[in-house]
gemmi code that builds the backbone of each chain (N, CA, C; Angstrom):
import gemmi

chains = {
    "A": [
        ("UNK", (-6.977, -23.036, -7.789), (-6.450, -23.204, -6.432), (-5.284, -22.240, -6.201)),
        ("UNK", (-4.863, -21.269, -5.320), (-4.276, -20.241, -5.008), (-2.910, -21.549, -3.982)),
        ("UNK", (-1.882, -20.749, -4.417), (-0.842, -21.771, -4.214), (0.066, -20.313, -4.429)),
        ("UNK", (1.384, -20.600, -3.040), (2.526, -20.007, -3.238), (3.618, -20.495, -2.829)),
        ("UNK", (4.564, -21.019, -4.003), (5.738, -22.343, -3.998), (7.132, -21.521, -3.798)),
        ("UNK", (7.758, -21.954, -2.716), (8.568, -21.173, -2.939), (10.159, -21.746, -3.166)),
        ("UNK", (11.296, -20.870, -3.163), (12.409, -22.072, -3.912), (13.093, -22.544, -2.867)),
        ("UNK", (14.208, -23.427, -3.267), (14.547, -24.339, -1.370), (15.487, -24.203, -0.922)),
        ("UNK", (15.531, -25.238, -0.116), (16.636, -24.530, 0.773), (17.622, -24.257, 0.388)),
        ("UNK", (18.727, -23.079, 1.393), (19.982, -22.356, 0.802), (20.940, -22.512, 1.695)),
        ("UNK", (22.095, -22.328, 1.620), (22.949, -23.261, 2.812), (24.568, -21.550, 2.164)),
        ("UNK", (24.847, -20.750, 2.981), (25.404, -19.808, 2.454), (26.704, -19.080, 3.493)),
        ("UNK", (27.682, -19.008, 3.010), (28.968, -18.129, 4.196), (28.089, -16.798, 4.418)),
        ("UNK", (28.433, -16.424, 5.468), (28.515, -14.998, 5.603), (28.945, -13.926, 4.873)),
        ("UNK", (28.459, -13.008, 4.525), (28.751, -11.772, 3.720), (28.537, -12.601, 2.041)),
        ("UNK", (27.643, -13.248, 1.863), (27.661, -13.651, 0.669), (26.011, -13.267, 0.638)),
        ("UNK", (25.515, -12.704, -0.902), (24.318, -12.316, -1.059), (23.133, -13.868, -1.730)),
        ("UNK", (21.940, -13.516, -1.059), (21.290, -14.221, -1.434), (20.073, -14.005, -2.264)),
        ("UNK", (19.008, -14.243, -2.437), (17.970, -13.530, -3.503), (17.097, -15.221, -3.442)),
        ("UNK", (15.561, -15.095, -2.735), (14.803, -16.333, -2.783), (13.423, -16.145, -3.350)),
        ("UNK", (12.473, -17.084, -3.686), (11.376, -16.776, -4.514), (10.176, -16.892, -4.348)),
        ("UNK", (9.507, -16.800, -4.390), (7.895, -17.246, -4.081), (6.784, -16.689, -5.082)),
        ("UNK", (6.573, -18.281, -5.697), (5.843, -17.927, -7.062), (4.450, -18.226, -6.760)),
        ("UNK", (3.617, -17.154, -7.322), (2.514, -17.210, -7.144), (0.964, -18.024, -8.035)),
        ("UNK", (0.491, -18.433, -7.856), (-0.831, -18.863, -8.854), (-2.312, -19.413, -8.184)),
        ("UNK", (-2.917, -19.365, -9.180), (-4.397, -19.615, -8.592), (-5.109, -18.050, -8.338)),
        ("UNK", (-4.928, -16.805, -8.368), (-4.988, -15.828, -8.307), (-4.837, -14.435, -8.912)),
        ("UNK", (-4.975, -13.087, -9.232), (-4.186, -12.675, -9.593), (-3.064, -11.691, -8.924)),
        ("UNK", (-2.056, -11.954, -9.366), (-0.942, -11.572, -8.543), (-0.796, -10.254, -7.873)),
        ("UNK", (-1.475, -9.372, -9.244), (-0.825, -7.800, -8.993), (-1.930, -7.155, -7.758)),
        ("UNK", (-3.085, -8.243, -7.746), (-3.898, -7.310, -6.743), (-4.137, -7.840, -5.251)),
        ("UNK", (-3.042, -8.645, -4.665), (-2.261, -8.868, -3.391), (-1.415, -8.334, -3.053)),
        ("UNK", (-1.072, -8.133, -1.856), (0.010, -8.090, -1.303), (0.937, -9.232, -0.700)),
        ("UNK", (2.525, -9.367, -1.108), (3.083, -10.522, -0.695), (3.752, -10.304, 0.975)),
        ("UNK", (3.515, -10.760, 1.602), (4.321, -10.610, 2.710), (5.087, -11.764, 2.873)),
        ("UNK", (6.338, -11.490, 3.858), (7.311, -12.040, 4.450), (7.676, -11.959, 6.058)),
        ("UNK", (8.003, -13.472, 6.140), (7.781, -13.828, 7.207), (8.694, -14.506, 7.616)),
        ("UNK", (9.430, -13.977, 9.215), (10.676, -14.942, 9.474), (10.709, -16.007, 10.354)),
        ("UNK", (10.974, -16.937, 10.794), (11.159, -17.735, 12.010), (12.595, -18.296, 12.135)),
        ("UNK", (12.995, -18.013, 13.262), (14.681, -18.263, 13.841), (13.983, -19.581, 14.174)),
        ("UNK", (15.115, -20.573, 14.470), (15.322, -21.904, 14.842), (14.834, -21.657, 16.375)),
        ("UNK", (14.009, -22.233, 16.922), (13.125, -22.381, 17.975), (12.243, -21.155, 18.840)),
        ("UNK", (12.310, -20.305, 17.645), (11.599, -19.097, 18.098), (10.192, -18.706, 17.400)),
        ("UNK", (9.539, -17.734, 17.477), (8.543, -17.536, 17.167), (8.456, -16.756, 15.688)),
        ("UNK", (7.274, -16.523, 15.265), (7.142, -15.829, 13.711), (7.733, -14.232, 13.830)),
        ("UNK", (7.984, -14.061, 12.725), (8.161, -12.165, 13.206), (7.987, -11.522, 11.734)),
        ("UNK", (7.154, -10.514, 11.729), (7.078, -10.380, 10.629), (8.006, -9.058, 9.979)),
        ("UNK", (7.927, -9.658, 8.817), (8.723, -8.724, 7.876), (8.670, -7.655, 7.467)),
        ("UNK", (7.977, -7.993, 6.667), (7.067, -6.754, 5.683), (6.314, -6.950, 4.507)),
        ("UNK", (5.545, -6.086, 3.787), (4.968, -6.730, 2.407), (5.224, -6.009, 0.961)),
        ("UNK", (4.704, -6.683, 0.182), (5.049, -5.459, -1.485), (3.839, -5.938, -2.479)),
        ("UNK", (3.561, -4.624, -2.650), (2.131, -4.762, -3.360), (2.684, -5.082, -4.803)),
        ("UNK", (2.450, -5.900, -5.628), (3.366, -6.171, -7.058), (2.559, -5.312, -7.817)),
        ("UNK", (1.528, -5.116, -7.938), (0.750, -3.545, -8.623), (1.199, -2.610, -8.930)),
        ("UNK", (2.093, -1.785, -7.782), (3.246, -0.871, -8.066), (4.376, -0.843, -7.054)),
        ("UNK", (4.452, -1.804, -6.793), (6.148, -2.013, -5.776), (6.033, -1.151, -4.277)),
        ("UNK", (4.609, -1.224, -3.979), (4.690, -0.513, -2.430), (5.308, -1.197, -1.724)),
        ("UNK", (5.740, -1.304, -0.759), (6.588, -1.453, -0.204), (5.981, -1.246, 1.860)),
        ("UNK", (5.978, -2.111, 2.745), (6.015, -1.650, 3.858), (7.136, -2.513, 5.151)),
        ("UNK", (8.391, -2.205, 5.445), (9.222, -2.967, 5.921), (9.027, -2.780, 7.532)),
        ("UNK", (8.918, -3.707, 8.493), (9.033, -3.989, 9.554), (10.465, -2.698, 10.220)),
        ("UNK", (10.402, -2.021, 10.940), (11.806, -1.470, 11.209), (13.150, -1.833, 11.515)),
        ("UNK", (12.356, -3.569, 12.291), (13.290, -4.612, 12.211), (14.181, -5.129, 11.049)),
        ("UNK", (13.400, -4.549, 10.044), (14.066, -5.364, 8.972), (14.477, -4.483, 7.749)),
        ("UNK", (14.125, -3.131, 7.964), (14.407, -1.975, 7.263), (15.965, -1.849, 6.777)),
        ("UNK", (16.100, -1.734, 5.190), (17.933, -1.707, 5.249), (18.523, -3.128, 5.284)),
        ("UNK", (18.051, -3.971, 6.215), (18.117, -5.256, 5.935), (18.151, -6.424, 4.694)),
        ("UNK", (16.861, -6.184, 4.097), (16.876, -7.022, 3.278), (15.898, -6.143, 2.215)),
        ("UNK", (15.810, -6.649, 1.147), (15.088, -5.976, -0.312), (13.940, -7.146, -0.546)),
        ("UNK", (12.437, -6.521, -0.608), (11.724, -7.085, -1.381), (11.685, -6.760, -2.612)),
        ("UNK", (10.976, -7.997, -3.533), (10.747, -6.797, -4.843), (9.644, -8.377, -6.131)),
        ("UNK", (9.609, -7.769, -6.981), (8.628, -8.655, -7.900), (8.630, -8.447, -9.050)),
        ("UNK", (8.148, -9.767, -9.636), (7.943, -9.922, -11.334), (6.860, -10.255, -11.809)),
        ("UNK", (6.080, -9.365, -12.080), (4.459, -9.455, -12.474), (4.569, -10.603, -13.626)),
        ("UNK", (5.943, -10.333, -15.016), (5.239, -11.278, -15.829), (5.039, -12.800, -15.462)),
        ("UNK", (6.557, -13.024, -14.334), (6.454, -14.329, -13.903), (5.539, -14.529, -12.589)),
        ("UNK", (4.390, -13.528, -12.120), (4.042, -13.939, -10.648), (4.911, -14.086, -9.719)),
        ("UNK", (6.176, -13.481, -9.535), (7.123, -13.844, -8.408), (7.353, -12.744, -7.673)),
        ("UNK", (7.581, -13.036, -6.682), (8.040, -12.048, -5.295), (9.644, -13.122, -5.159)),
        ("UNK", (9.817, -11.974, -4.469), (11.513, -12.363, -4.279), (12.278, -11.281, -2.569)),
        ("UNK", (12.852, -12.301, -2.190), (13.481, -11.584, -0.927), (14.776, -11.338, -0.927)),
        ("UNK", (15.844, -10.545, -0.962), (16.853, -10.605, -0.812), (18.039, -10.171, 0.091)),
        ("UNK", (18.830, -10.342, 0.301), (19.918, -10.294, 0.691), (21.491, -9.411, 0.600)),
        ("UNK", (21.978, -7.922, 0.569), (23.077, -8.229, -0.021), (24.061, -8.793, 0.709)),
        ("UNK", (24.726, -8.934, 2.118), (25.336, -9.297, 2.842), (24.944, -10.095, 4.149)),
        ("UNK", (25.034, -11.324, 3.970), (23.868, -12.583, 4.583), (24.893, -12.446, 5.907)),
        ("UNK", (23.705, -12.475, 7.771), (24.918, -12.848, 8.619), (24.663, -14.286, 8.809)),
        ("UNK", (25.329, -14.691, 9.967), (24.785, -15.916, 10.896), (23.495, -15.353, 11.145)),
        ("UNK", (23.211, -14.570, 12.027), (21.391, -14.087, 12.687), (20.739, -14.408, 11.360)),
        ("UNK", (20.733, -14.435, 10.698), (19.990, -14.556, 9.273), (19.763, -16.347, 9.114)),
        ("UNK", (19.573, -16.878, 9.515), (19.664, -18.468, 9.498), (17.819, -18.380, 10.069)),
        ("UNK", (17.353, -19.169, 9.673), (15.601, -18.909, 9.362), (15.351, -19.941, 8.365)),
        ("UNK", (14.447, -20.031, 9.424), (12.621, -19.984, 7.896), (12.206, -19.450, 7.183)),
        ("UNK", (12.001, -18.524, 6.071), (11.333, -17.959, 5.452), (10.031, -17.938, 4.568)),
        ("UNK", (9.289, -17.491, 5.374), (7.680, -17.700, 4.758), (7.336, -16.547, 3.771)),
        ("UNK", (6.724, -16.961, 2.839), (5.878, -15.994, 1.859), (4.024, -16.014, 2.002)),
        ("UNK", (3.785, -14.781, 1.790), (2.420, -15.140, 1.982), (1.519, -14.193, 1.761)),
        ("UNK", (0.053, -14.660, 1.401), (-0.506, -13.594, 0.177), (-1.618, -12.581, 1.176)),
        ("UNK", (-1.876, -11.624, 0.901), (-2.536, -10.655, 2.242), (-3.323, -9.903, 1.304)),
        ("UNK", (-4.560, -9.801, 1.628), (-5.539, -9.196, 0.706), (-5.211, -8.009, 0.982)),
        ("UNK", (-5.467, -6.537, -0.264), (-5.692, -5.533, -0.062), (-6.561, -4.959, 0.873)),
        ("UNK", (-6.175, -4.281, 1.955), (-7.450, -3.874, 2.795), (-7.502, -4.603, 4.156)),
        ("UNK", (-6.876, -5.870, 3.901), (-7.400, -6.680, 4.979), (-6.161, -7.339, 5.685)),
        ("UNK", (-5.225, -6.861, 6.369), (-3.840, -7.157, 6.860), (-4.017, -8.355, 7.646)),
        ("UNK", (-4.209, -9.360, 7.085), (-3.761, -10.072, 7.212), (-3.259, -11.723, 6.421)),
        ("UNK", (-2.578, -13.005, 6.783), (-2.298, -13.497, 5.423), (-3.343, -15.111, 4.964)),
        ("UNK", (-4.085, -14.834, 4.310), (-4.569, -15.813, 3.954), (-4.200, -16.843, 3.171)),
        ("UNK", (-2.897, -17.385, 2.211), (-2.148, -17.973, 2.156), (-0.684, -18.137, 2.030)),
        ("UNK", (-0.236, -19.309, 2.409), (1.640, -19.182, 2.841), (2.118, -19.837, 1.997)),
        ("UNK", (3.414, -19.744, 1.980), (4.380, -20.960, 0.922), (4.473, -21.736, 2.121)),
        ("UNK", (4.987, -22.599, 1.269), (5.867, -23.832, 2.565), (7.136, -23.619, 2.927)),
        ("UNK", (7.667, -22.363, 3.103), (9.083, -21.829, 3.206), (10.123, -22.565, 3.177)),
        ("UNK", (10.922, -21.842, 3.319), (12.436, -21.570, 2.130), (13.399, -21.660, 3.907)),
        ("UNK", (13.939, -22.345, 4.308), (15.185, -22.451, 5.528), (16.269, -21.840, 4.487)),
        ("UNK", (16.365, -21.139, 4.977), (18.153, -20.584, 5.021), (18.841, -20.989, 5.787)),
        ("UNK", (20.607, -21.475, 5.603), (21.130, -21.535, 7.030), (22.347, -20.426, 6.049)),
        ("UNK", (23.108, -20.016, 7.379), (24.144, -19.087, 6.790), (25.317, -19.334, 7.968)),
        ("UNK", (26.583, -19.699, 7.375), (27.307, -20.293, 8.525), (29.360, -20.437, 8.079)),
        ("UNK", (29.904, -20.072, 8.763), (31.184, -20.200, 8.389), (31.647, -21.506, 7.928)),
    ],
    "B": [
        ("UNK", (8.614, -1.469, 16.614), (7.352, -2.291, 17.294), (7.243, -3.542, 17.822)),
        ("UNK", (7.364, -3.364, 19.068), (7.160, -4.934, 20.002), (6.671, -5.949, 19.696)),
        ("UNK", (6.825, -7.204, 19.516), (6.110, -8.553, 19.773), (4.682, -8.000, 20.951)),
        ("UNK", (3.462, -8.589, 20.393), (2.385, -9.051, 21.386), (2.824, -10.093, 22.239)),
        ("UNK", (2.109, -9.806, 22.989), (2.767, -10.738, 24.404), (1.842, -11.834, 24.551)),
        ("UNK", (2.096, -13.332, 24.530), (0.810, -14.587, 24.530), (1.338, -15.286, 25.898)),
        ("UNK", (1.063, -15.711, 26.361), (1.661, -16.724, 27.110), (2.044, -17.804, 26.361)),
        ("UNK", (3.594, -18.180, 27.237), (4.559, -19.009, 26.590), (3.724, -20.804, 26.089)),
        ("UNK", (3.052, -21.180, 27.316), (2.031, -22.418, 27.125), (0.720, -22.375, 27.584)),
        ("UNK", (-0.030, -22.793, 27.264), (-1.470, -23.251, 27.386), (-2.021, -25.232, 27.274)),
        ("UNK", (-2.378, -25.684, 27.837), (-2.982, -26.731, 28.047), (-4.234, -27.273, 28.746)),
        ("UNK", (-4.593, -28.294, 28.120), (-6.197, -28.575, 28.463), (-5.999, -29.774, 28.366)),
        ("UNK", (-7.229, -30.802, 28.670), (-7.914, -32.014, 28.095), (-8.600, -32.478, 27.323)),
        ("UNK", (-9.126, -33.226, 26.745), (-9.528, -33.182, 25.127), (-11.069, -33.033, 26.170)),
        ("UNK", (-11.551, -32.137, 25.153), (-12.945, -32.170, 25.621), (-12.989, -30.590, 25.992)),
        ("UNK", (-11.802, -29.975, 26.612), (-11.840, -29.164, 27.545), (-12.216, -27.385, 26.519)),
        ("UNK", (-12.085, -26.506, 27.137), (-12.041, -25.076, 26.565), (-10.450, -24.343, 27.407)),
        ("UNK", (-9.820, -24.106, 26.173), (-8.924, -23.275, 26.561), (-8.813, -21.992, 25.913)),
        ("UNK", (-8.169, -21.233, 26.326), (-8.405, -19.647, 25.899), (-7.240, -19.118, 25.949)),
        ("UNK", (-6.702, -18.210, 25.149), (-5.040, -17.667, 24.712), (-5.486, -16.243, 24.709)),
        ("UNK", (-4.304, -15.942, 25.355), (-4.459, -13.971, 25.494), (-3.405, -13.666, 24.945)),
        ("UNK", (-3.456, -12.607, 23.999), (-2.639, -11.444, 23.014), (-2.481, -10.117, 23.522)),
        ("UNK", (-1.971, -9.431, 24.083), (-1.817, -7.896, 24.407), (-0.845, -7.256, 23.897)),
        ("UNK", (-1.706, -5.974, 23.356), (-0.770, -4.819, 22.500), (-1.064, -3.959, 23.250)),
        ("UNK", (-0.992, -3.005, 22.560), (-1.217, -1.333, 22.809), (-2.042, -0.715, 22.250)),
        ("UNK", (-1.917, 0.790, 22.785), (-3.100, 1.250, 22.006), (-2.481, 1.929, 20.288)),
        ("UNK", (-1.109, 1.297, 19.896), (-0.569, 1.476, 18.920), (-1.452, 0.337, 17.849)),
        ("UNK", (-1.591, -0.311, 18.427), (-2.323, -2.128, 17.569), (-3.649, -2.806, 17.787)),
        ("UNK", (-3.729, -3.637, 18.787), (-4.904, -4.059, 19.292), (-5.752, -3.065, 19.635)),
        ("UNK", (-5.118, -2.200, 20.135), (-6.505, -1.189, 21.178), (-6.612, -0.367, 20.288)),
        ("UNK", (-6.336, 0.000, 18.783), (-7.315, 0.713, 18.033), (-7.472, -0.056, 16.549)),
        ("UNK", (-7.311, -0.991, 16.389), (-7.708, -1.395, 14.895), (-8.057, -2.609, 15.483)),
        ("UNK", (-9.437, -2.867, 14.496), (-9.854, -4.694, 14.716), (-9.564, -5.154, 13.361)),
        ("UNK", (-7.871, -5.212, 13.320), (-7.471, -6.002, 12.943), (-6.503, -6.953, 13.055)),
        ("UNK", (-7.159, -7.895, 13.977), (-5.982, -8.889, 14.922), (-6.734, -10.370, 14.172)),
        ("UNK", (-5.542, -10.935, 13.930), (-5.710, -12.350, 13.247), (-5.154, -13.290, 14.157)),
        ("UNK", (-5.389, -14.748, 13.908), (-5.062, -15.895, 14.592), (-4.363, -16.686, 13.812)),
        ("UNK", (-3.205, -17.038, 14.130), (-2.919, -18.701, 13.108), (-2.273, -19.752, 13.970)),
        ("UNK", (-2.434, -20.732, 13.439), (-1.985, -22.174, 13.721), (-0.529, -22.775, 13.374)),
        ("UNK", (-0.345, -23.249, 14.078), (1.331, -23.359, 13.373), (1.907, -24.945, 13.867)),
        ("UNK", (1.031, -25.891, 12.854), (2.528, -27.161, 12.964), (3.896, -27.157, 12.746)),
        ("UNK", (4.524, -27.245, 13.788), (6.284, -27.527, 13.486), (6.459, -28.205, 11.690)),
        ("UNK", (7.079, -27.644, 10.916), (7.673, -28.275, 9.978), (6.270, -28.303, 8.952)),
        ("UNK", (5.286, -27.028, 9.329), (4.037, -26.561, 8.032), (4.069, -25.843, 7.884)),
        ("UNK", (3.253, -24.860, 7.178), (2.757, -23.331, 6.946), (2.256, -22.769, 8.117)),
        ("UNK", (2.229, -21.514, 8.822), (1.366, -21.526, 9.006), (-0.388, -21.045, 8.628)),
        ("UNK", (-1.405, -21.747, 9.290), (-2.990, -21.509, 8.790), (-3.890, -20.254, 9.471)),
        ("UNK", (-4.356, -19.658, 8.495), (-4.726, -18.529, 9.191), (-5.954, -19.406, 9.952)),
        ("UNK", (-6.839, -18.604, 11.112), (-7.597, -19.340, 11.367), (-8.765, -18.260, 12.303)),
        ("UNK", (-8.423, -17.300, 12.723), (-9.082, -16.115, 12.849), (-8.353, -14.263, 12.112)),
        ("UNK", (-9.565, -14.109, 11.634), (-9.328, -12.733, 11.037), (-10.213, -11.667, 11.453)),
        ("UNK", (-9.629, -10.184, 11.329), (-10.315, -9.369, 11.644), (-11.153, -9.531, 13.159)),
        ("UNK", (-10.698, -10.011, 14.020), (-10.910, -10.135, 15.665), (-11.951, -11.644, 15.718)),
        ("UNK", (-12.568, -11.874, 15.019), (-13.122, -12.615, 15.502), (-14.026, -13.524, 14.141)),
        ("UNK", (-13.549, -13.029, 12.806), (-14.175, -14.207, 11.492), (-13.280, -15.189, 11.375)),
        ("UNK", (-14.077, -15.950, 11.315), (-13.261, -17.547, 10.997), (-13.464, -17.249, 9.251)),
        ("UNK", (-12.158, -18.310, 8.623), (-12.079, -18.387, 7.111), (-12.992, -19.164, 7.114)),
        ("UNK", (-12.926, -19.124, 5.288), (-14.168, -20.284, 5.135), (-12.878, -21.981, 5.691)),
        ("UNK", (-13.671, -23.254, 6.205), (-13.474, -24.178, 6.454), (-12.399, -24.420, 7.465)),
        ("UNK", (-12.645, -23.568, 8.461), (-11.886, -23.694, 9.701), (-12.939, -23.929, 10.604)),
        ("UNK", (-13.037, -24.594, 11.583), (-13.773, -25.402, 12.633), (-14.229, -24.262, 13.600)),
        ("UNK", (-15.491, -24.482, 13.871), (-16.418, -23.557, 14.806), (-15.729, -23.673, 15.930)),
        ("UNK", (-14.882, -24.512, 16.250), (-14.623, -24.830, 17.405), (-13.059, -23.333, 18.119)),
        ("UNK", (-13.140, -22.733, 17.054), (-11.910, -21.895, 17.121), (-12.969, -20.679, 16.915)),
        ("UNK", (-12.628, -19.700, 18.539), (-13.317, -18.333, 18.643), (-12.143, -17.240, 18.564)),
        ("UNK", (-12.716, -16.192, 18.307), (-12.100, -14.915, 18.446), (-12.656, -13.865, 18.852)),
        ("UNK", (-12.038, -12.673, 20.186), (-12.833, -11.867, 20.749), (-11.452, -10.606, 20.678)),
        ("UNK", (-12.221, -9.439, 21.431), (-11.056, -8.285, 22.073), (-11.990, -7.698, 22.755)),
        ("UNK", (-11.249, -6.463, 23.752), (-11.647, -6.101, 24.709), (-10.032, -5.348, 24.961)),
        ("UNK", (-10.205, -3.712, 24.864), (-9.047, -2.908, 25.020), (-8.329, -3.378, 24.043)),
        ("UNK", (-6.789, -3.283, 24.826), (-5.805, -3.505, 23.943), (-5.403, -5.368, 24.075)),
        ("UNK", (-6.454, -5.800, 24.526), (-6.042, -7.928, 24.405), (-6.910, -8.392, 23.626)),
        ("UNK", (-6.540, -9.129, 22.997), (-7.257, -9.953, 22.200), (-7.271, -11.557, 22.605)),
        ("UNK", (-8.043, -12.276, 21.982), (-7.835, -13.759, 23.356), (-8.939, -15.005, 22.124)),
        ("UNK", (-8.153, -16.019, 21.995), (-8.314, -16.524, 21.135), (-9.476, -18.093, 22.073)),
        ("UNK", (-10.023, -18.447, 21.529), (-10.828, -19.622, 22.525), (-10.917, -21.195, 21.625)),
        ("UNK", (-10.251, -22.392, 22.085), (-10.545, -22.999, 21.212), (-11.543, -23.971, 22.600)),
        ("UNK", (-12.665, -24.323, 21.624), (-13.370, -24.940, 22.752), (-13.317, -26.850, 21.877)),
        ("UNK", (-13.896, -27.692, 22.867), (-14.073, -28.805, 22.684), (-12.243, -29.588, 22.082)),
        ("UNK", (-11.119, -29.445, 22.764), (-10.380, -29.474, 22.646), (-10.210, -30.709, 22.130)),
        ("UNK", (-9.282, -30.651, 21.150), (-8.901, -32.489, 20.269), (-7.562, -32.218, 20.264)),
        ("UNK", (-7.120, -33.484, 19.805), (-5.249, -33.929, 19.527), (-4.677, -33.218, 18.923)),
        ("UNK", (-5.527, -32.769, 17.925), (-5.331, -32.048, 16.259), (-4.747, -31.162, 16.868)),
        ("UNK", (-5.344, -30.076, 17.824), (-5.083, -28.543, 18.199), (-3.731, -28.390, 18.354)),
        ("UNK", (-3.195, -29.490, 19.215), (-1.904, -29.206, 19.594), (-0.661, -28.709, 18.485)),
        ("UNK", (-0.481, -27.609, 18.771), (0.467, -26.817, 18.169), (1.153, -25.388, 18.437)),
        ("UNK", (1.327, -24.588, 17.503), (1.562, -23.587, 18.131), (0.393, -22.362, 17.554)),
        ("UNK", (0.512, -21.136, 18.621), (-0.413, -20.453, 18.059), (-0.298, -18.782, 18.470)),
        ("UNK", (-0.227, -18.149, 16.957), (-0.003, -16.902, 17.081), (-0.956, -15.788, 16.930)),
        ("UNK", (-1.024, -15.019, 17.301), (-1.926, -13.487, 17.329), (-0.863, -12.885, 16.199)),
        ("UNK", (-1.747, -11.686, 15.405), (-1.329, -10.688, 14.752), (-1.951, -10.050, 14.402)),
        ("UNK", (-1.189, -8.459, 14.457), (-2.230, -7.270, 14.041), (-1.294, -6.256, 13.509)),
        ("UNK", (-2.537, -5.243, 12.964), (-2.283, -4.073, 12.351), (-1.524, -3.252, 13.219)),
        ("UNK", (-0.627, -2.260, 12.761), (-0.158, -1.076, 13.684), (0.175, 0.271, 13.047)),
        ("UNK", (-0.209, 1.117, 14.349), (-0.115, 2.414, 13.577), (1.120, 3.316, 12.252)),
        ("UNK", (1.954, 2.094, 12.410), (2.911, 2.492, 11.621), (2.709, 1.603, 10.207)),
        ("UNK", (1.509, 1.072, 9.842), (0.912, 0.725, 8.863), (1.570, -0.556, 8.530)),
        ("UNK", (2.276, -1.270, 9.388), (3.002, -2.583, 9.512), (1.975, -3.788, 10.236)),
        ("UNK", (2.455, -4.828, 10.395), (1.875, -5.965, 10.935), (2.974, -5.913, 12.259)),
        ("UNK", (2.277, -7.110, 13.258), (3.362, -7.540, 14.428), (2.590, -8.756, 14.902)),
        ("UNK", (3.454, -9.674, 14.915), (3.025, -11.104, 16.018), (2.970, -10.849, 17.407)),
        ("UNK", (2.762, -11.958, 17.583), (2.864, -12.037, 19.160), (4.007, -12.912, 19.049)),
        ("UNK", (4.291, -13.319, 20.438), (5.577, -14.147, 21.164), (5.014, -15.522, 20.575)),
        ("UNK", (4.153, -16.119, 20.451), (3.851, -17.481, 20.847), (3.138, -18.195, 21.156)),
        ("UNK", (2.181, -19.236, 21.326), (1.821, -20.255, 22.899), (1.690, -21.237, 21.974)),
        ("UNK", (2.280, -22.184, 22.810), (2.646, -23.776, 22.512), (1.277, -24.557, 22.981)),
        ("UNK", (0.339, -25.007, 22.486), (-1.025, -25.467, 23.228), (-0.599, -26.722, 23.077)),
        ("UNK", (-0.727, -27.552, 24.494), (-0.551, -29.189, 24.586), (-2.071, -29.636, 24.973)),
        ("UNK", (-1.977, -30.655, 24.541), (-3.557, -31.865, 24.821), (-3.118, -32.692, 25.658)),
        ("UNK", (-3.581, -32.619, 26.774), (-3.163, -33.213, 27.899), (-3.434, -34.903, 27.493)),
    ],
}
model = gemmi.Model(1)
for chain_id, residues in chains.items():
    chain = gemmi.Chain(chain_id)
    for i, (resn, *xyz) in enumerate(residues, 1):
        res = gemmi.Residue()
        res.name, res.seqid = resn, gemmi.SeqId(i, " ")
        for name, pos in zip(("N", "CA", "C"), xyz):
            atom = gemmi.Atom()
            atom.name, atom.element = name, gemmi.Element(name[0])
            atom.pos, atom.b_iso = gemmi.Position(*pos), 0.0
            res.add_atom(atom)
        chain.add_residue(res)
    model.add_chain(chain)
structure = gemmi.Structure()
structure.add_model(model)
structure.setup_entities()
């Protein structure tokens, strides 16, 4: 069964770095792509970007370019999102989710990760 | 790259056929068929539920269509139930080798 768990919620000041997870199984890891996925508090999805864990491709939304760092750990199956300087706008949902090679789009999600980030 | 544009709500009657419109450009929709559908309960994942313009996954309900035409894409759920009510997004490929949603639509069961 293909399953992607991801770690929970984070509650964080501003200008403080964060780093979240989304572990993968039921599959094999290196020949997906992980994407990321945001949702603000009463707004709609927006997407991120993805990273092929095969060899760390990489494709970031422009929105989100500079922003934040994907990146992964083949031995543990993990994708990871990070953070170095968290704002308020950064307060979200964060979805993970697995996207076949070839085929853009995501056929399974974590149950995401809420961030809040707040003085 | 812009949000696709959905309308903000959609509503029907159980029984009924309602239909959701997605519009891109000819950056997204109007040249790749690759525009997906998902489902979105408040406080779930969301479920993919159309791929590639118009395949349903395996064990998603006939009752959920997918079409395009130019740069819109337009999602159809027919024989409308309680269940549906949620939210529901478009997404596609774009020439800058990225993904993009749409805005939204909130579908109510009258």
């Amino acid at each position: 069964e293909v399953q992607l768990v991801q770690s929970g919620a984070e509650v964080k000041k501003p200008g403080e770095s964060l780093k979240i997870s989304c572990k993968s199984s039921g599959y094999s890891f290196s020949t997906y792509w992980i994407g990321w996925v945001r949702q603000v508090p009463g707004k709609g999805l927006e997407w991120m970007g993805i990273i092929y864990p095969g060899d760390s491709d990489t494709r970031y939304s422009p929105s989100f370019q500079g922003q934040v760092t994907f990146s992964t750990e083949k031995s543990i199956n993990t994708a990871y999102l990070q953070w170095s300087s968290l704002k308020a706008s950064d307060t979200a949902i964060y979805y993970c989710a697995r996207q076949l090679n070839g085929v853009p789009n995501f056929d399974y999600w974590g149950q995401g990760t809420p961030v809040s980030v707040s003085s | 790259q812009s949000a696709l544009t959905q309308p903000a709500s959609v509503s029907g009657s159980p029984g009924q056929s309602i239909t959701i419109s997605c519009t891109g450009s000819r950056s997204d929709i109007g040249t790749y068929n690759y525009v997906s559908w998902y489902q979105h309960h408040p406080g779930k994942a969301p479920k993919l539920i159309i791929s590639e313009v118009s395949n349903r996954p395996s064990g998603v309900s006939n009752r959920f269509s997918g079409s395009k035409s130019g740069s819109t894409a337009s999602l159809t759920i027919s024989g409308l139930q309680a269940e549906d009510e949620a939210d529901y997004y478009c997404s596609s490929f774009t020439s800058s080798s990225t993904g993009v949603f749409g805005t939204g639509t909130k579908v109510t069961v009258l």
